[in-house]
N, C-alpha and C positions, 0 to 999 in steps of 0.2 A: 671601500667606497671613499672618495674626496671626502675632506670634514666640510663639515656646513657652510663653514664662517669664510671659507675657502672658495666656493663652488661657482665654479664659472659655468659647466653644465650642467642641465635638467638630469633630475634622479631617472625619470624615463629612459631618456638618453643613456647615462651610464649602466642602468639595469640593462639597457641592449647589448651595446659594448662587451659588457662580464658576462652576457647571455644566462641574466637570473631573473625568475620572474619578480614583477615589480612590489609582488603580494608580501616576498617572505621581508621585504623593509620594517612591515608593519605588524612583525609579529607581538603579539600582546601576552602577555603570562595569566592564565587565569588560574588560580589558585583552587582546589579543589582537594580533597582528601581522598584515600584510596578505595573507601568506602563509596564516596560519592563516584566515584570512575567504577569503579565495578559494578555499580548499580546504573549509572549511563549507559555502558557496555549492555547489561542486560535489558534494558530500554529498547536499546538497538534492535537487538535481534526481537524482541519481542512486536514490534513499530514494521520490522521489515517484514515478518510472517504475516503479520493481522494489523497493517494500516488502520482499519478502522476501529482496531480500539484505542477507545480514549483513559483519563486519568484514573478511572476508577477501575477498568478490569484488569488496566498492566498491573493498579496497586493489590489487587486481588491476586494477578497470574503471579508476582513476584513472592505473595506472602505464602498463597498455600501450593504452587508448582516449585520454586526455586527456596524455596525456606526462607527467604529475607525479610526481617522485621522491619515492615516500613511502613511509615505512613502514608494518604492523600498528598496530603500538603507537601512532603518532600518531593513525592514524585513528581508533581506541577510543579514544584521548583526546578526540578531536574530538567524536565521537559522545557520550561524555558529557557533553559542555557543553551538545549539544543534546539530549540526553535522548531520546535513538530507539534503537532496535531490532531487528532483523526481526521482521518480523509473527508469524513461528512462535513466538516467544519473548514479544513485546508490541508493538505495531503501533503506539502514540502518542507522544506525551510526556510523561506521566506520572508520577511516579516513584509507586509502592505507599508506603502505611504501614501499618505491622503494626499499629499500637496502635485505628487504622478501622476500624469493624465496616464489612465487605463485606455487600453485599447479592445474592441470586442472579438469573440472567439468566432473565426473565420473557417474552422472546419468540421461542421456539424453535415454530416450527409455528402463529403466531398470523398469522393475515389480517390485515391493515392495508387496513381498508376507509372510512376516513371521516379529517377533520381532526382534530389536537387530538387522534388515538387518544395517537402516541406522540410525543415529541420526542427530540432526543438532543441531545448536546453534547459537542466535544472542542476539543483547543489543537493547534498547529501552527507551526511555523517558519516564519517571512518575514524572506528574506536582504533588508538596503541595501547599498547601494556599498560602504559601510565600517562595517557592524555588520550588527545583526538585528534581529528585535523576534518577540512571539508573539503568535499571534492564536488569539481564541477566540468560537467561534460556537454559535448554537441553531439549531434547525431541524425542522419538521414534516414527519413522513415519509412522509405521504400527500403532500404537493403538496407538498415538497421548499422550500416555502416557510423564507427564512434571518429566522429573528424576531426575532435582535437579535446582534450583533459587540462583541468588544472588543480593541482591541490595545493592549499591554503593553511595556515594555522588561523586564520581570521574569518571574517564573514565579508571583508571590504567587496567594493562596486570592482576594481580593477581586477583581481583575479579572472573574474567572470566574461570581462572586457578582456582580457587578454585570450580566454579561451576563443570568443567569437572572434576577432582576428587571426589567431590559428587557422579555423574553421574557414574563412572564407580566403583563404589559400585557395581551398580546391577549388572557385568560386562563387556562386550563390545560389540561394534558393528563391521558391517564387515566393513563399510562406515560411516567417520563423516565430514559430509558438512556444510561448514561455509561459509560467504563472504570473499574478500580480504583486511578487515581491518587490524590494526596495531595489534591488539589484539589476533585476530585467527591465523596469521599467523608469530606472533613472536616465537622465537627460545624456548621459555620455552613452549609456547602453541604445539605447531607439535611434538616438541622432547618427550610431552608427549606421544601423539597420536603414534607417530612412537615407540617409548619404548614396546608398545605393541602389535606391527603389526597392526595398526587400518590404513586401507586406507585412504587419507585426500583429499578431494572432496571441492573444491571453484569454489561458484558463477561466470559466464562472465558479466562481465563491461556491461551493458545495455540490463540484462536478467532480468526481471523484475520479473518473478515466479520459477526462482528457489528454493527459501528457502522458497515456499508457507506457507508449516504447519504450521510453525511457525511466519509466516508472520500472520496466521489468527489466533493463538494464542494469537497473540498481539490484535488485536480487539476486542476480545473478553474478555481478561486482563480489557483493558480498559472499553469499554462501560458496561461492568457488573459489574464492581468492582470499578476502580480508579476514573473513571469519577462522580459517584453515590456518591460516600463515601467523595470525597473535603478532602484528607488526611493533616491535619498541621505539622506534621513531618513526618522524616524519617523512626521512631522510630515506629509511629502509620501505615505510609504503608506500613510497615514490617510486622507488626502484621495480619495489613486485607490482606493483600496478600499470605502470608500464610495459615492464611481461606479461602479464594478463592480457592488455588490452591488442597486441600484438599478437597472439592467440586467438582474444576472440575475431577480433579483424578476420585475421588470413587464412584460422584452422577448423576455430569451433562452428559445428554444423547446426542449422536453423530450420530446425521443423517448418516453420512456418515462411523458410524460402524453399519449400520442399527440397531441402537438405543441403543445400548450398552456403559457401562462406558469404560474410557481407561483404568481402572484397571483388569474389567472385564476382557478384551482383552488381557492385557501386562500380569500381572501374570497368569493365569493358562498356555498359551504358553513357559513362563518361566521354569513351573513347567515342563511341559511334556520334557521341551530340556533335564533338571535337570537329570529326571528321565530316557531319554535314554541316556546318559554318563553313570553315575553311572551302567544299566545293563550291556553296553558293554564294560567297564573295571571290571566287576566284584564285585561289589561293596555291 
């Protein structure tokens, strides 16, 4: 990178240029012991199995299932480094900001019958050997198809911002539903979405299955891929997740497309939208 004192272009700008995301700038060292990372780690999986337990039965499941002498109080410390919850209370990562105009949740009783109706997006934890990182994905809820990823060592707004441009490459949807963290619902994030008439649809405080898809995207993240593989850096969960996600796209089969890929699904629907524009403007 240009040094600062130097800089005739925006860091934006040159994170294009080098084609790296704008996130890994801002990466931060957070300081932790291997104690405390093993017990994140086990958090993890415990948070991805049984979302709705909260601080008191991980600190039970950890003491008398996993043998770990641990207290309450640590575990809620732990827990807020990663930023979770049980589900009855807030199911992501998230954290709320009051000063965010909230938007209200727009798909209560609505059929999701075509591509591109709705997309969603949330973030998530992915334990390494020796740290973490977070990852954040888009996804179409008709063909479960995942439209663009980003992983982070941070929690910043631009990661997330950079996924949703990815994402509307393919172009847009009618509905893009998010939780009410600081992330989805800051002024660079909506002002996107609004930029392009895309309705913005957020999670209610103590709905636990609103953002399902991608709620069991992440499950499946995990227990296939992250959990399996014990990634040592950032560098290398980039890489396998990536393959993963190229997998689940094009190969892994979806009960609930009665057995079809999400590619399957999402592009040739794409193609026919394509193809009836173009007749009825003449094309």
């Amino acid at each position: 990178m240009i040094e600062k004192d130097n800089i005739e272009i925006s860091i934006s700008r040159q994170c294009e240029l080098l084609n790296i995301p704008r996130s890994t700038l801002y990466y931060k060292i957070i300081e932790k012991n291997d104690n405390d990372i093993q017990a994140m780690h086990l958090i993890d999986e415990i948070y991805t199995k049984s979302p709705f337990y909260g601080r008191r039965k991980i600190t039970q499941y950890l003491n008398k299932v996993k043998g770990l002498h641990i207290n309450e109080k640590r575990v809620e410390r732990l827990m807020k480094v990663m930023e979770i919850k049980a589900i009855y209370q807030k199911k992501n990562l998230s954290i709320p900001n009051s000063s965010h105009k909230k938007y209200p949740y727009l798909l209560s009783g609505v059929n999701i019958i075509k591509v591109n109706q709705v997309w969603s997006t949330d973030i998530t934890y992915i334990r390494l050997r020796h740290g973490f990182a977070y990852l954040c994905a888009v996804i179409d809820w008709y063909s479960r198809y995942v439209l663009s990823w980003k992983l982070s060592n941070t929690m910043e707004t631009s990661f997330c911002v950079e996924a949703l441009n990815d994402a509307l490459n393919y172009g847009k949807p009618d509905i893009f539903n998010t939780d009410q963290g600081s992330q989805f619902t800051s002024h660079e994030f909506t002002n996107r979405l609004l930029l392009d008439e895309i309705k913005i649809s957020m999670d209610g405080k103590g709905r636990a299955f609103d953002n399902i898809f991608i709620e069991r995207l992440w499950r499946s993240v995990k227990y296939e891929n992250v959990y399996p593989n014990s990634y040592d850096t950032c560098h290398d969960a980039r890489k396998g997740i990536s393959s993963y996600f190229e997998f689940y796209n094009n190969e892994r089969l979806h009960q609930s497309l009665d057995y079809e890929t999400p590619v399957s699904v999402y592009r040739p629907n794409v193609m026919v939208r394509k193809e009836t524009y173009e007749h009825s403007v003449g094309l």
